[in-house]
N, C-alpha and C positions, 0 to 999 in steps of 0.2 A: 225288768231286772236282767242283769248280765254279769257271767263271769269273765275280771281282768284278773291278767299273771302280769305282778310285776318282777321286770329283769332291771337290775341294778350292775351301775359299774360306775366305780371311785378312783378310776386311775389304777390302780391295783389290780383290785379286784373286781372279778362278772361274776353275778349270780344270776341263779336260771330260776324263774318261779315255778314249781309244779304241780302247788297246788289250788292258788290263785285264790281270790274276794269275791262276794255279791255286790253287787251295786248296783244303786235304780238307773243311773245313767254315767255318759262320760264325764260329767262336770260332777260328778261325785268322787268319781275315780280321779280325776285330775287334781279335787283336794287334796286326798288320800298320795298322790304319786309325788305334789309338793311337801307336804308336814315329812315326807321321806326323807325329800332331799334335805332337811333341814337337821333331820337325826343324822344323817351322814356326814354332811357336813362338820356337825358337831364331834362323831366318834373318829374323825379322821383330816386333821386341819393338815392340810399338804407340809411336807418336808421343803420345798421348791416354792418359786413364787407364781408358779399359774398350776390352776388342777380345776376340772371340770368332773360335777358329779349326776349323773343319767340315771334317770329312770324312762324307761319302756313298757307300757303297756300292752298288751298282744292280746286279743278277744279270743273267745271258745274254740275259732277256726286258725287260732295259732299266727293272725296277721295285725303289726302291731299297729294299733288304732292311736295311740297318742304317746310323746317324747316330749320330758319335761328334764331343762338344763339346767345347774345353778353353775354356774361358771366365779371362782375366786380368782381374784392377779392381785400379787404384790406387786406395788412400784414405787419409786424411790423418785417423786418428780424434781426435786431438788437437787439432784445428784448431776454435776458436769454444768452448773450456774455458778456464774462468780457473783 
């Protein structure tokens, strides 16, 4: 078992974890740091047409062991064809 802190950033806003999770392993933590990305996504769907939403995991020794991207783009591929 091991504790992750995860640090989030939505374009906005960073957050700093302080108090962090248990978890048996990295690919526990890696589910847990994607279902994030996916509530973020959801509380905050970009004003703009690209927004990249992060989460960072950091282990007990404060060094961040895994980074998980969900990157969104608007685009318009029709836009300037005749």
């Amino acid at each position: 078992m091991g504790g992750f802190f995860f640090d989030t950033d939505d374009g906005d806003f960073r957050t700093v974890d302080d108090t962090g999770m248990e978890f048996a392993d990295i690919e526990a933590a890696k589910a847990e740091a994607q279902a994030a990305l996916v509530g973020m996504a959801n509380d905050k769907l970009p004003d703009g047409n690209e927004r990249d939403f992060i989460v960072r995991a950091r282990d007990e020794a404060g060094l961040t062991v895994l980074q998980v991207t969900l990157s969104l783009t608007v685009a318009y591929p029709s836009e300037g064809q005749e």
